[in-house]
Every structure is written in C-alpha cells, then in structure tokens.
N, C-alpha and C positions, 0 to 999 in steps of 0.2 A: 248215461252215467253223469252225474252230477261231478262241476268241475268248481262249484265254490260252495262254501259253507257259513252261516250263521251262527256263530258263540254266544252268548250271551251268560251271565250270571247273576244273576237279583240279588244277590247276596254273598258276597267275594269267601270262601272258606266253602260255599253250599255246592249244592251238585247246579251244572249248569243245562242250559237248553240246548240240542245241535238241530239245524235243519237243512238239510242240502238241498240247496237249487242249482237249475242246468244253465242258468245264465247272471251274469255280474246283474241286470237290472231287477230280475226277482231277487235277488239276495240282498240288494239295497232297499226292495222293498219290504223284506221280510224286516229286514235288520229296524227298519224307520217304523214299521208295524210294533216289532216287541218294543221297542224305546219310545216311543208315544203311549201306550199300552200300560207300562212301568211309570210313566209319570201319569197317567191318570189314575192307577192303583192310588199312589203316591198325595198326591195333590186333595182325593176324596178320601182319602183316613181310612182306604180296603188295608195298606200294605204300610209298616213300619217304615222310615227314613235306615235303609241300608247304603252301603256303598254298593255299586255295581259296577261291570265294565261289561262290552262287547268288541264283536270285530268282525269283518268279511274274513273267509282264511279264502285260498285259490291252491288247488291240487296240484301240485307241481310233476313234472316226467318221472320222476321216482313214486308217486302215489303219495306222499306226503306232502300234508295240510300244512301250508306256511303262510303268513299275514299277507294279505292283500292290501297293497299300496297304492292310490289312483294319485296317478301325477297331474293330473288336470285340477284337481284342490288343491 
C-alpha cells in the first residue's frame, strides 16, 4: 500500500497526474522526475508557458491524502 502520492498539474484548471509511491524517497523522485520533465517540455518549445503546481501528499490514519511537509527544508 502506497503511503505517499505525487500531484502534479501542467496546467492549473486541467486534469492533473497522481502517482503513488510506497516511500517519501521515490515520491521525491518521482515528483523531481515530472518537474524536470515540464521544464524541458517548456524550455524546447514541446509545451506552451502554463502555470503549474505540485506536491508530495502523505496518507494520513484516516486514509486521507494531506500535504506532506519535510521539516528538514
């Protein structure tokens, strides 16, 4: 069972990406994967200048996906 998730949205209003991974380090990398990924669309003229956002979420004791915070940044 996956205990964190990957949001992402390329384009804030548009349908977004989810991808669950079973540890905070793949979902960092996931997360740095699609955000590198989006700026090289970006930067080579594949992908229109949109706004975007993402986020790690973390599965909380109730089953509900809430924003993941690392206190060490």
């Amino acid at each position: 069972m996956a205990n964190y998730k990957v949001v992402f949205n390329p384009n804030m209003g548009g349908r977004q990406f989810e991808k669950e991974c079973p540890t905070l380090d793949i979902a960092k990398a996931v997360f740095d994967a699609v955000a590198d990924y989006t700026l090289f669309l970006h930067d080579n003229r594949l992908m229109p200048d949109y706004s975007n956002c993402g986020q790690i979420l973390i599965e909380d004791d109730d089953g509900d996906w809430v924003g993941y915070e690392d206190d060490d940044e």
